[in-house]
LUMKOL-678124 format. One record per atom (N, C-alpha, C, CB): y, z, x; atom name; residue in three letters; residue number from 1. Coordinates in steps of 0.1 Angstrom, whole numbers. Each point is the difference from the previous one (the first is absolute). Glycine has a CB too. Layout:
- north;up;east;atome;residu;num
- Y;Z;X;CA;Ala;NUM;
...
***
This chain:
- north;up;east;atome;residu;num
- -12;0;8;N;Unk;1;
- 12;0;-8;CA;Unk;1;
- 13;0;9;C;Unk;1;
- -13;12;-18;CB;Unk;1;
- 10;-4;26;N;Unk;2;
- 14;3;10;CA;Unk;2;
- 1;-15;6;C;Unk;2;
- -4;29;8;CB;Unk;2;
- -3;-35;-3;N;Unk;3;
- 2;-12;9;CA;Unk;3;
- 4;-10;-8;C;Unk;3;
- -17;5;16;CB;Unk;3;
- 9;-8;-31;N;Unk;4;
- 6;-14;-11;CA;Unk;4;
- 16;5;0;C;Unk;4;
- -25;-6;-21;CB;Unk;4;
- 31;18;22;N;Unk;5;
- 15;3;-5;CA;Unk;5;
- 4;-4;12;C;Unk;5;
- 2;19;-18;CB;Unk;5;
- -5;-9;30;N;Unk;6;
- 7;-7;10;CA;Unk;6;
- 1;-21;3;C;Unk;6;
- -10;30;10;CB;Unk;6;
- -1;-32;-10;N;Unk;7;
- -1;-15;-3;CA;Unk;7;
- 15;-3;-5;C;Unk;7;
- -29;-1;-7;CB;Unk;7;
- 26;8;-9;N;Unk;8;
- 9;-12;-11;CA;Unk;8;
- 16;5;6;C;Unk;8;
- -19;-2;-29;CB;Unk;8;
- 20;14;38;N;Unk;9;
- 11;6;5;CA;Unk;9;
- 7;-11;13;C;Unk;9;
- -12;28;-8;CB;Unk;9;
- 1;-32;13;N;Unk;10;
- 6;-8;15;CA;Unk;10;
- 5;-15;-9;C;Unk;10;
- -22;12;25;CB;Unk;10;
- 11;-17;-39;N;Unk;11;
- 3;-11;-5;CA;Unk;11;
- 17;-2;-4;C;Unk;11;
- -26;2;-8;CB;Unk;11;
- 30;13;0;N;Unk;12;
- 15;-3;0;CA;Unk;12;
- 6;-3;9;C;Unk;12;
- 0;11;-13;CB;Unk;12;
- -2;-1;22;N;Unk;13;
- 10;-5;12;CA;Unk;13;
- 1;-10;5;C;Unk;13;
- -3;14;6;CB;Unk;13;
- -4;-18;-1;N;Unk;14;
- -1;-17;1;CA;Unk;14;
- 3;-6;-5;C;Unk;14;
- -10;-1;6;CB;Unk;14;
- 11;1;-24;N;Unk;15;
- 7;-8;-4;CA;Unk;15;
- 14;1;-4;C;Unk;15;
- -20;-4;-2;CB;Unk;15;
- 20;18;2;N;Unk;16;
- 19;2;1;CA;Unk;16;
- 3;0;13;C;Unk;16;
- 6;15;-20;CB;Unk;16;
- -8;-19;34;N;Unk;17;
- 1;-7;9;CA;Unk;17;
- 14;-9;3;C;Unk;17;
- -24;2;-6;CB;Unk;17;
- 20;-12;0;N;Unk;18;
- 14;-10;-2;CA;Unk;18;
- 15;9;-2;C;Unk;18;
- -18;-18;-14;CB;Unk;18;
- 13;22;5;N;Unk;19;
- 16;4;-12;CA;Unk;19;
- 5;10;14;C;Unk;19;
- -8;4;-36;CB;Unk;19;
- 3;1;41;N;Unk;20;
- 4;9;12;CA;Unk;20;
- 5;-5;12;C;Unk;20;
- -14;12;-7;CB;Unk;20;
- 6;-22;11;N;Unk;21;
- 7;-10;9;CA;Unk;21;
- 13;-2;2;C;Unk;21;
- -16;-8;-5;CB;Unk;21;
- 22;11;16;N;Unk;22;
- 13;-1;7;CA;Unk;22;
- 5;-19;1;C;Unk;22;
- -7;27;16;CB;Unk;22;
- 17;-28;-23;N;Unk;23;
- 6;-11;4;CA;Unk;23;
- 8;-5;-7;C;Unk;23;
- -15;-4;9;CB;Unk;23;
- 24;-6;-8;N;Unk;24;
- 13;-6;-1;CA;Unk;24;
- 2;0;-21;C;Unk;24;
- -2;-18;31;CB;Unk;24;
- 9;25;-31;N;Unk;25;
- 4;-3;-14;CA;Unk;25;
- 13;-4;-4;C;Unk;25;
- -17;13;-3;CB;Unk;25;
- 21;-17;-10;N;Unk;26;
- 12;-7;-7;CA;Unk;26;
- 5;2;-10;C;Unk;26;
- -6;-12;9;CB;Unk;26;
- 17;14;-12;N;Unk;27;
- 7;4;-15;CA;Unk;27;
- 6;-11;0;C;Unk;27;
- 6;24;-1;CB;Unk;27;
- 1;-25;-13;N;Unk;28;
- 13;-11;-4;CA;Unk;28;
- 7;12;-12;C;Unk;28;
- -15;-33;2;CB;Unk;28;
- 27;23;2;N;Unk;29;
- 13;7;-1;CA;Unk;29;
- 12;-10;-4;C;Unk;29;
- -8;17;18;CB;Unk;29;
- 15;-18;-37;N;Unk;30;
- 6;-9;1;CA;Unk;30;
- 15;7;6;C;Unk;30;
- -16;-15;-21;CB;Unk;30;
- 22;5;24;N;Unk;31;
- 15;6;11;CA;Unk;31;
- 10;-8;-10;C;Unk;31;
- -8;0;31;CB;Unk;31;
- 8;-9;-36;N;Unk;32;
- 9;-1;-9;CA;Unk;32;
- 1;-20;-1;C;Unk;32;
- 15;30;8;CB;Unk;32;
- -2;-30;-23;N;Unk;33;
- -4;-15;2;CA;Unk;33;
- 11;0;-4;C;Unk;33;
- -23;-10;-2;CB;Unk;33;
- 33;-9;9;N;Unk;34;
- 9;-7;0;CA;Unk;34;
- 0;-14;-1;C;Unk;34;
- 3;16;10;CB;Unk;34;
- 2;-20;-20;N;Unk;35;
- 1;-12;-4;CA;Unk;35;
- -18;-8;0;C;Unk;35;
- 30;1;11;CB;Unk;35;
- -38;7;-23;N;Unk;36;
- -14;-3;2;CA;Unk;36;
- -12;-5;10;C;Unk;36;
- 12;0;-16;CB;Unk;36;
- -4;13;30;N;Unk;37;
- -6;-1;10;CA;Unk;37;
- -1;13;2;C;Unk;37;
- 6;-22;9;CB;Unk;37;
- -26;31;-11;N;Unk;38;
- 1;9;4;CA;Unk;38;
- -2;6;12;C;Unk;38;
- -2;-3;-17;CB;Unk;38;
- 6;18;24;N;Unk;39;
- -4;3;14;CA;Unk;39;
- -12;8;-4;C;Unk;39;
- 23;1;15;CB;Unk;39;
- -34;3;-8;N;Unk;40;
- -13;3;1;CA;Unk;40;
- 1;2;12;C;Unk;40;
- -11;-13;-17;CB;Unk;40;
- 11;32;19;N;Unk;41;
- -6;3;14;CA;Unk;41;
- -13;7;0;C;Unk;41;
- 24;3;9;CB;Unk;41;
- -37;-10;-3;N;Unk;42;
- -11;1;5;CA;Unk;42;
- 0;15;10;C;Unk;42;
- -4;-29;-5;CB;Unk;42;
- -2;40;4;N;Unk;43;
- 3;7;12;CA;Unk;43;
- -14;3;-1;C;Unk;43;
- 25;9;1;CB;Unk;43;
- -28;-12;14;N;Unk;44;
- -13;2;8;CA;Unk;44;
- -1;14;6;C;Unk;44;
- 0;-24;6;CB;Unk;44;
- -10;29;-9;N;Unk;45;
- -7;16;12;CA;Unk;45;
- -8;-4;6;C;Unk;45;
- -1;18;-13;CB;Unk;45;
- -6;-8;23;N;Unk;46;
- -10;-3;9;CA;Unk;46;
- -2;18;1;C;Unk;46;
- 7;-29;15;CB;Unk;46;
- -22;20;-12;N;Unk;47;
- -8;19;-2;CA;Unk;47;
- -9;-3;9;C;Unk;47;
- 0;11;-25;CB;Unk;47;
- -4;-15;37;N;Unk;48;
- -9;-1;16;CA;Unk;48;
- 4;-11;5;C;Unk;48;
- -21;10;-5;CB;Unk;48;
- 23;-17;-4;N;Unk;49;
- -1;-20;7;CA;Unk;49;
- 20;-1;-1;C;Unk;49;
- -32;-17;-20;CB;Unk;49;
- 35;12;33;N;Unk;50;
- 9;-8;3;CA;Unk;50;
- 2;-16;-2;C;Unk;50;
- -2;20;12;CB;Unk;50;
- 12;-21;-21;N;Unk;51;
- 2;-10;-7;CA;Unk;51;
- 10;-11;5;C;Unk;51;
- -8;15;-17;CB;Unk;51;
- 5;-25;21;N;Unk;52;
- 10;-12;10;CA;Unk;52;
- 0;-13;-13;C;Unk;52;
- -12;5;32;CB;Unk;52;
- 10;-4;-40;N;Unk;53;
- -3;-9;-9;CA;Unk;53;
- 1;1;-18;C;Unk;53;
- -13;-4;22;CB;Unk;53;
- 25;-3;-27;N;Unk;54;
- -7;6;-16;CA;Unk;54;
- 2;-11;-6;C;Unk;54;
- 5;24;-4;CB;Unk;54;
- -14;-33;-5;N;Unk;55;
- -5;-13;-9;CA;Unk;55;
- 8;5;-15;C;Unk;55;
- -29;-7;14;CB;Unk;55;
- 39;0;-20;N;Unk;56;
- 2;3;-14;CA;Unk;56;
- 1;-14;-6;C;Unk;56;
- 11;24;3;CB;Unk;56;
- -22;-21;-17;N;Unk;57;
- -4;-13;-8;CA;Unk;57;
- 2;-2;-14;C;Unk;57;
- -15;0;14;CB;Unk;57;
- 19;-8;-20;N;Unk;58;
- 2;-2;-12;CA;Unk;58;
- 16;1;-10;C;Unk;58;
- -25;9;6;CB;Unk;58;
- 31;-9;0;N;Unk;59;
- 8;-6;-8;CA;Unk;59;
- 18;-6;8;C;Unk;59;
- -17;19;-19;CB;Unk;59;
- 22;-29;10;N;Unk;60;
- 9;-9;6;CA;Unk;60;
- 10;7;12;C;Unk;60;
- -2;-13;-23;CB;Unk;60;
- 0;8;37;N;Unk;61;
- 12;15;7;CA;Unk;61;
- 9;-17;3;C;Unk;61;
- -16;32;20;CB;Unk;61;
- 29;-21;-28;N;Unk;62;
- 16;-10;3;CA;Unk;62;
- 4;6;12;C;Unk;62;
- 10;-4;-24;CB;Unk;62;
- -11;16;28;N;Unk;63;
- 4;5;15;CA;Unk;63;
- -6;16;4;C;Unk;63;
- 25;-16;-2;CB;Unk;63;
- -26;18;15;N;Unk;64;
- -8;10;8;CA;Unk;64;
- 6;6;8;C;Unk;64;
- -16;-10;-1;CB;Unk;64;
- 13;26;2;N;Unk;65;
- 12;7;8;CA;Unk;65;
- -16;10;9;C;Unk;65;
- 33;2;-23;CB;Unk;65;
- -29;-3;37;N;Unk;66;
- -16;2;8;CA;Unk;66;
- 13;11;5;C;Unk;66;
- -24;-26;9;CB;Unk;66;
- 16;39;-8;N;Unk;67;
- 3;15;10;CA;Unk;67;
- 5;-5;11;C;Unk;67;
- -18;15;-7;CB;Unk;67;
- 21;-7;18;N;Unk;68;
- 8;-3;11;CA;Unk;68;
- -11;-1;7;C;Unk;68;
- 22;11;-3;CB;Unk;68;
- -22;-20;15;N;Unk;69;
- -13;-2;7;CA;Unk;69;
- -10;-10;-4;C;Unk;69;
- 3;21;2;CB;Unk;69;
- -4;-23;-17;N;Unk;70;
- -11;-7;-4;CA;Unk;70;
- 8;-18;-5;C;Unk;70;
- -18;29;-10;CB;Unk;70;
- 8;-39;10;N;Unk;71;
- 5;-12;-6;CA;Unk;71;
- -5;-3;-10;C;Unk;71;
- 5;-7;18;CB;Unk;71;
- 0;-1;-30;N;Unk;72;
- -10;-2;-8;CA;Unk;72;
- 3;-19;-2;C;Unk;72;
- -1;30;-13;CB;Unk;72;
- -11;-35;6;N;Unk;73;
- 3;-19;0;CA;Unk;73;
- -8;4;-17;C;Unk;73;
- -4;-19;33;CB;Unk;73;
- 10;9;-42;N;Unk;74;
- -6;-3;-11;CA;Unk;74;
- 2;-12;-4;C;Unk;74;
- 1;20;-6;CB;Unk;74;
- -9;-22;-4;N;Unk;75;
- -6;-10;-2;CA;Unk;75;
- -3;-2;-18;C;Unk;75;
- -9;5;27;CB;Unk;75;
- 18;-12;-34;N;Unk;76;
- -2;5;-15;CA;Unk;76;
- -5;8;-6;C;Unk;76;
- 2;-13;0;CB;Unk;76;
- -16;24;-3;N;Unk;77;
- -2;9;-5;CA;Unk;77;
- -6;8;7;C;Unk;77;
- 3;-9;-15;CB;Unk;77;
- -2;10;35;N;Unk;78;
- -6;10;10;CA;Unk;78;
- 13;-4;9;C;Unk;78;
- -31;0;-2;CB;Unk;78;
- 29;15;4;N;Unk;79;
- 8;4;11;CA;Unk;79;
- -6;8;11;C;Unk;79;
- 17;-1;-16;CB;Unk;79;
- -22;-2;31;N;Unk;80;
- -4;9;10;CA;Unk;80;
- 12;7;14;C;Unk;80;
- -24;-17;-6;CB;Unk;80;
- 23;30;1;N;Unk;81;
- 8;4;13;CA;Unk;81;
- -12;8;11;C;Unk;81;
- 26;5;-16;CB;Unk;81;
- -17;-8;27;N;Unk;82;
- -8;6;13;CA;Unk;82;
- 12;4;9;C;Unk;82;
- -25;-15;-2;CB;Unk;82;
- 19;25;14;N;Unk;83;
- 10;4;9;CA;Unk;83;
- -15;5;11;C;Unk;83;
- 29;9;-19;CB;Unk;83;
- -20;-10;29;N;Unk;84;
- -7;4;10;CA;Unk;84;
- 0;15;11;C;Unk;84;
- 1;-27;-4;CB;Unk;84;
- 15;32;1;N;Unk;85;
- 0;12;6;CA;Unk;85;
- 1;12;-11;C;Unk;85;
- 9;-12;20;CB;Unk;85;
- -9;11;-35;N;Unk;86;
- 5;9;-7;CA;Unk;86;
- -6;-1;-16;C;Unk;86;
- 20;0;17;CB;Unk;86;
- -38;-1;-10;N;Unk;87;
- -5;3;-12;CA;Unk;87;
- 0;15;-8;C;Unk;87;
- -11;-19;11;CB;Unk;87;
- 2;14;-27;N;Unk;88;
- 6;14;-5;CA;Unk;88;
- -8;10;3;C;Unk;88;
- 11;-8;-19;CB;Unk;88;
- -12;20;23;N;Unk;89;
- -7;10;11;CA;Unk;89;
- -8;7;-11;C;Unk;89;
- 19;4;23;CB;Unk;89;
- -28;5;-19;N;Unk;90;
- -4;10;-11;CA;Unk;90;
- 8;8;-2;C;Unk;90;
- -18;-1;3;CB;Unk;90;
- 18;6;-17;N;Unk;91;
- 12;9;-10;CA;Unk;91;
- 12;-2;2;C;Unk;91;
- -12;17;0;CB;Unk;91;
- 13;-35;5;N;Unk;92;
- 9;-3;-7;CA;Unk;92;
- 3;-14;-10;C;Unk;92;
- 6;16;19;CB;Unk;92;
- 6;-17;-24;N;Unk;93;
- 0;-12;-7;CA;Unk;93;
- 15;-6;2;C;Unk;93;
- -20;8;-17;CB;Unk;93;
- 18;-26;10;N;Unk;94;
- 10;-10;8;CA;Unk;94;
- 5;0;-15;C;Unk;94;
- -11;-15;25;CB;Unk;94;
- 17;8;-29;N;Unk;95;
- 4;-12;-8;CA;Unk;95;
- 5;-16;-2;C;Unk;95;
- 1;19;-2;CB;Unk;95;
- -11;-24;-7;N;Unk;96;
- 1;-15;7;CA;Unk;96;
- 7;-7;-18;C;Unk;96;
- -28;-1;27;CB;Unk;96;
- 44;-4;-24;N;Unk;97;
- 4;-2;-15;CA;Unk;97;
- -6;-16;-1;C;Unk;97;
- 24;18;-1;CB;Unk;97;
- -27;-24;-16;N;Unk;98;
- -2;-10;-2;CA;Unk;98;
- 14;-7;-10;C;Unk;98;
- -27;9;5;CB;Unk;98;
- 30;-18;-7;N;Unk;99;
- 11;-4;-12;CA;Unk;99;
- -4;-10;-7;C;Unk;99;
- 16;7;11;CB;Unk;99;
- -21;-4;-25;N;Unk;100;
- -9;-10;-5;CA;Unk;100;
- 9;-4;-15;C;Unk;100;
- -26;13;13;CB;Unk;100;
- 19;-23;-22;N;Unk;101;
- 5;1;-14;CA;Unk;101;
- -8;1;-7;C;Unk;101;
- 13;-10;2;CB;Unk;101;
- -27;13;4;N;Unk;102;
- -11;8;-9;CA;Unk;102;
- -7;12;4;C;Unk;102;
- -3;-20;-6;CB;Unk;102;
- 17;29;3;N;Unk;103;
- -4;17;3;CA;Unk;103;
- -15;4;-8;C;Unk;103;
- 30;9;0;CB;Unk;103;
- -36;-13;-11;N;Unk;104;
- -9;3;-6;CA;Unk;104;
- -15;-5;7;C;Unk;104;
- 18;0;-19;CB;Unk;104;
- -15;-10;31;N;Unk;105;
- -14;-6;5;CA;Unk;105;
- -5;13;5;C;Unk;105;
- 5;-27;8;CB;Unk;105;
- -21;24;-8;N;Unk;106;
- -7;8;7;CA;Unk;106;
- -2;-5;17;C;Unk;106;
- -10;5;-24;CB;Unk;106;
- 15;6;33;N;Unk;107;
- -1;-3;8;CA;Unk;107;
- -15;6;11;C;Unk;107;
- 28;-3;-9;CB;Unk;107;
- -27;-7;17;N;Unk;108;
- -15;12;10;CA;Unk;108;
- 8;-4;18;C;Unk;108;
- -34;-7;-19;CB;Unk;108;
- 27;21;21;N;Unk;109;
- 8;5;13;CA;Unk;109;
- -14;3;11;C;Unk;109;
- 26;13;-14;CB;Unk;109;
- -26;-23;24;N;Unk;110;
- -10;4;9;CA;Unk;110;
- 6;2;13;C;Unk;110;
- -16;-13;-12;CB;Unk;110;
- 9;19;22;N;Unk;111;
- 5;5;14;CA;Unk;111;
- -6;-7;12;C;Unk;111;
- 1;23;-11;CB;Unk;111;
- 1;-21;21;N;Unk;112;
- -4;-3;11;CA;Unk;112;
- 4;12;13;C;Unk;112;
- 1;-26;-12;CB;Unk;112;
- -9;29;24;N;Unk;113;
- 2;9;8;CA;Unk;113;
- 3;-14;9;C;Unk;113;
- -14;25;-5;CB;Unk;113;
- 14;-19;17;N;Unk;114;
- 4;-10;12;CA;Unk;114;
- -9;-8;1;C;Unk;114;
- 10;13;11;CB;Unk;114;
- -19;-21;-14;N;Unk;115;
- -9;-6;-2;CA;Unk;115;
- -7;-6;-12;C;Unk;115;
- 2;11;17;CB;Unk;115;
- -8;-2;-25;N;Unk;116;
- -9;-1;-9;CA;Unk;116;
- 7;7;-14;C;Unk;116;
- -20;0;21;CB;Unk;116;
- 14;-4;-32;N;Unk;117;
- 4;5;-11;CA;Unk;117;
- -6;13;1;C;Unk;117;
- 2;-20;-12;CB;Unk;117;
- 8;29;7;N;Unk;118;
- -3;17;-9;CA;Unk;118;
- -3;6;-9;C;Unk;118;
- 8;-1;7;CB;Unk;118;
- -16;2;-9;N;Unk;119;
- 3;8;-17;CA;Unk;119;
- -5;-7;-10;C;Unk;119;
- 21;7;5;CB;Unk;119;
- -17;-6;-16;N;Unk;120;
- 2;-9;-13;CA;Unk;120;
- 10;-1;-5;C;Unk;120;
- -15;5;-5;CB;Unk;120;
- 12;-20;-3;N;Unk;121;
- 12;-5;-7;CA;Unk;121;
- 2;12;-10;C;Unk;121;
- -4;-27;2;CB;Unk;121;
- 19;24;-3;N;Unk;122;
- 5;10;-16;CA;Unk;122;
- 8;-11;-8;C;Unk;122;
- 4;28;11;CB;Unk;122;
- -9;-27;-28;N;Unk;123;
- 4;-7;-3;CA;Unk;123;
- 12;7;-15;C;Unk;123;
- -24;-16;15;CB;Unk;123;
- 34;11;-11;N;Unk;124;
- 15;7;-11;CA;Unk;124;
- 1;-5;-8;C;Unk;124;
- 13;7;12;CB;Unk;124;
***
C-alpha cells in the first residue's frame, strides 16, 4: 500500500514538473491609442534563462519601439528584437512596445537565449 501511494506521489510530481519550470515569460499591456493606432507594451521576465531574443506574432505592427540595447526589424504581422550585450537577466524584465490597428489580435511571444530557443511560446 505504502509503495502504490508513494508511486502515484512521484507520478504527480513529474507531472506538475513543467508548470514549475523556470523560464522566460510575458504579459500584454494596452498603453494607449491615437488616431486608431494602438501602443501594446509586451513586458518579458526571465526566471533562469537569459533572454537575447523575443519573436512577437500576429497582428498588423505600423511601428516598434525595442528597449535600450536591443534592435527590433518587422515584418507585417512579426516583429523580432535581439541585442547582444543586455539581455533580460533572471528576476528581471524589459519591455518591448508594439503599435498596431488591431489591439484585439491575438498575439504569441517566443524567446530565444544566445543561441537556441527558451522556454515556451505564450500566447496573449
Amino acid at each position: 500500500m505504502k509503495r502504490s501511494s508513494l508511486f502515484v506521489l512521484v507520478l504527480l510530481v513529474l507531472a506538475a514538473a513543467p508548470a514549475w519550470a523556470d523560464g522566460p515569460t510575458a504579459a500584454k499591456a494596452i498603453k494607449g491609442t491615437e488616431d486608431g493606432v494602438t501602443t501594446i507594451a509586451i513586458t518579458v521576465a526571465s526566471k533562469g534563462d537569459e533572454v537575447y531574443g523575443v519573436t512577437i506574432k500576429g497582428a498588423q505592427m505600423e511601428d516598434i519601439r525595442a528597449p535600450k540595447g536591443w534592435v527590433g526589424i518587422s515584418s507585417g504581422s512579426s516583429v523580432m528584437f535581439r541585442t547582444g550585450e543586455n539581455p533580460v537577466k533572471s528576476g528581471n524584465t524589459l519591455a518591448f512596445k508594439i503599435q498596431t490597428t488591431e489591439p484585439s489580435a491575438s498575439l504569441t511571444v517566443s524567446f530565444r537565449g544566445k543561441e537556441d530557443a527558451v522556454g515556451q511560446s505564450v500566447n496573449l
